[in-house]
C-alpha positions, 0 to 999 in steps of 0.5 A: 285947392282942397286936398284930394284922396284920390288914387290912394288905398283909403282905410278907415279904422276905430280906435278899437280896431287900431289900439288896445282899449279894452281896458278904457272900454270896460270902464266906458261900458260900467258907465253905461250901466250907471246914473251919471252924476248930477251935470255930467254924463255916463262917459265922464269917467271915461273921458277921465280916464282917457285923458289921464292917460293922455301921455301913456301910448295905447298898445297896439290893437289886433289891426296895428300891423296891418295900418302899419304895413300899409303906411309902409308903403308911402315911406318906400321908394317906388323902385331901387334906383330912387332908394339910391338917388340920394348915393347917386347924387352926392356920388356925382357931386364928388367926382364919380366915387363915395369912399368908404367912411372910416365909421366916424362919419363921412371921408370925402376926397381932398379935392372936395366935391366938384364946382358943379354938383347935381342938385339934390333929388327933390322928388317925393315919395308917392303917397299911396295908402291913407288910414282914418280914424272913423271913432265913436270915441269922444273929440277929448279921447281923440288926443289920445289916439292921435298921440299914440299914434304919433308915438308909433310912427303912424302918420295918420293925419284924418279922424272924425271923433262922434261921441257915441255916433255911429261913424260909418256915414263918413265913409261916402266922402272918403271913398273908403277901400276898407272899414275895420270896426268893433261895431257890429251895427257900424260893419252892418252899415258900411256893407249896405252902403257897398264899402268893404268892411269887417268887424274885429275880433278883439281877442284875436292874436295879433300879427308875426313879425316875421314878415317885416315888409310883406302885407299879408291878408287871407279871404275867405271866397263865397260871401267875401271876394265872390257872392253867396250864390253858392253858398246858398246852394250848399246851405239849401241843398248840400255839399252834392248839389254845391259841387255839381252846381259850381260843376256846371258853372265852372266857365261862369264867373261868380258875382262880386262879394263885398270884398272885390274891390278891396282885392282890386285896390290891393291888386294894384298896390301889389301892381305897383311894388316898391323895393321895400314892401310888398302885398301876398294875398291868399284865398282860404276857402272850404271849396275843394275840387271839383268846385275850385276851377270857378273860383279860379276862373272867376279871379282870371276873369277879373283880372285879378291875381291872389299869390296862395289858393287853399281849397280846405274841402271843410278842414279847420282854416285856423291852423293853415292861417297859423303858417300863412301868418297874415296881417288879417284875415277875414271871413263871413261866418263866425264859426271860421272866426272866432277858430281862426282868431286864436291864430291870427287877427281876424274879422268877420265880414257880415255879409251873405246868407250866414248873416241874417239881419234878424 
């Protein structure tokens, strides 16, 4: 029978997006703009590089904490009394009790453990998030994401390598909850087939490590979790009319943006817990009130709860997303992001009025 991805929070990622390359990046696109040499191709020097390289672990990339907190998840217990089961069970096995180790290993009691012991848990761990690599990186380059990877303790298993193809077409058979590229055109792609998807910002500070076993992950509102209704009223009309409108629409939910169901795949990570990570989601929008309540009550609607709602009312988000620290944030215009990414990784989401195709 053919293994199943059903279930699980799937996250697709370049290799850009999850490692630091930008340095082999360089090198690929100075290729670019070269003559290759005769019986090779422009990536030959690329490719060379990649492989020389093969045993040096990639640093990691604006994304990395966000892939390994969401892997944290599957290593996690689903609760306190299954992190204890293994205590449990050698307890029982010894009459009852665990004494306390001397620090040169176990002291067990004289008596030995019992003629019956319970038999050893043989439950697993539930596997609830995937990560796959979607690579416009070469099949041979591709070792050396998945090493890095191996190096990190990343298990990721899942990769296509297309040589220059664009990898978004994958996304369908994957069912794919988030797509995290560098690729503008990738992005473009994946949102127009309806996947949730981001283009990172490179340069963008990397994750705290302040918050070990919490995912944190800001939106920005109009265009991303809701659609661009308003935000085309606001750029049409400005802010009065905004207001007024979201006003009047209060107790009318908005539609869905391109990220909706990212927040409801995460929403039911946060639903299920363990007793070693957890998700906080916040909203950082440029509403301010009176325009809040819809928002508020479009997220009531859909059964969906965010744990921080920022009504900004136009101030800069960067620095409010400075103190949040999340693992990503993501956002529909580039003015947002480019400020918000001297603070923390950051992607934009291109989607909505702001982002035209011309």
């Amino acid at each position: 029978m053919a293994a199943t991805l059903d279930g699980q929070l799937v996250v697709a990622i370049s290799s850009r997006a999850l490692f630091d390359f930008e340095e082999e990046n360089r090198v690929f696109e100075d290729g670019l703009g070269q003559p290759p040499a005769p019986g090779t191709k422009r990536d030959a020097a690329y490719m060379q590089l990649q492989l020389d390289r093969l045993d040096v672990p990639a640093k990691p990339g604006v994304a990395f904490s966000l892939v390994k907190k969401l892997l944290a998840f599957n290593d996690a217990p689903d609760s306190l009394d299954e992190e204890l089961a293994p205590t449990l069970v050698a307890s029982r096995a010894y009459g009852g009790s665990l004494p306390l180790s001397s620090g040169k290993g176990a002291d067990f009691p004289r008596g030995g453990p019992s003629e019956n012991p319970a038999p050893p848990s043989t439950s697993k761990l539930a596997q609830r998030v995937e990560v796959v690599i979607l690579s416009r990186n070469d099949p041979v380059s591709g070792m050396r994401v998945f090493r890095s990877a191996q190096h990190y303790g990343l298990a990721i298993q899942r990769g296509t390598f297309n040589r220059g193809e664009p990898p978004w077409r994958y996304l369908k058979p994957l069912h794919a909850n988030l797509f995290l590229s560098t690729h503008l055109s990738d992005v473009r792609e994946a949102l127009a087939a309806g996947v949730p998807a981001a283009q990172v910002y490179p340069q963008s500070a990397h994750a705290s490590d302040q918050h070990p076993h919490e995912v944190r992950i800001a939106f920005d509102g109009d265009a991303v979790i809701f659609s661009d209704e308003a935000e085309r009223v606001f750029q049409a009309q400005g802010l009065s009319a905004f207001q007024a409108h979201e006003r009047d629409k209060a107790a009318q939910p908005l539609l869905a943006g391109p990220f909706k169901p990212l927040l409801e795949a995460l929403h039911r990570l946060q639903q299920v817990g363990t007793s070693r990570m957890r998700i906080r989601t916040a909203l950082v929008t440029a509403r301010s009130a009176p325009a809040h309540e819809r928002a508020i009550r479009t997220l009531m609607n859909w059964n969906i709860e965010v744990d921080e709602a920022m009504f900004l009312g136009g101030l800069a988000k960067g620095e409010f997303l400075r103190e949040f620290e999340p693992d990503f944030f993501f956002d529909d215009q580039t003015g947002h992001v480019n400020a918000a990414s001297q603070h923390v990784p950051s992607g934009h989401v291109v989607s909505g009025v702001s982002n035209p195709l011309s």
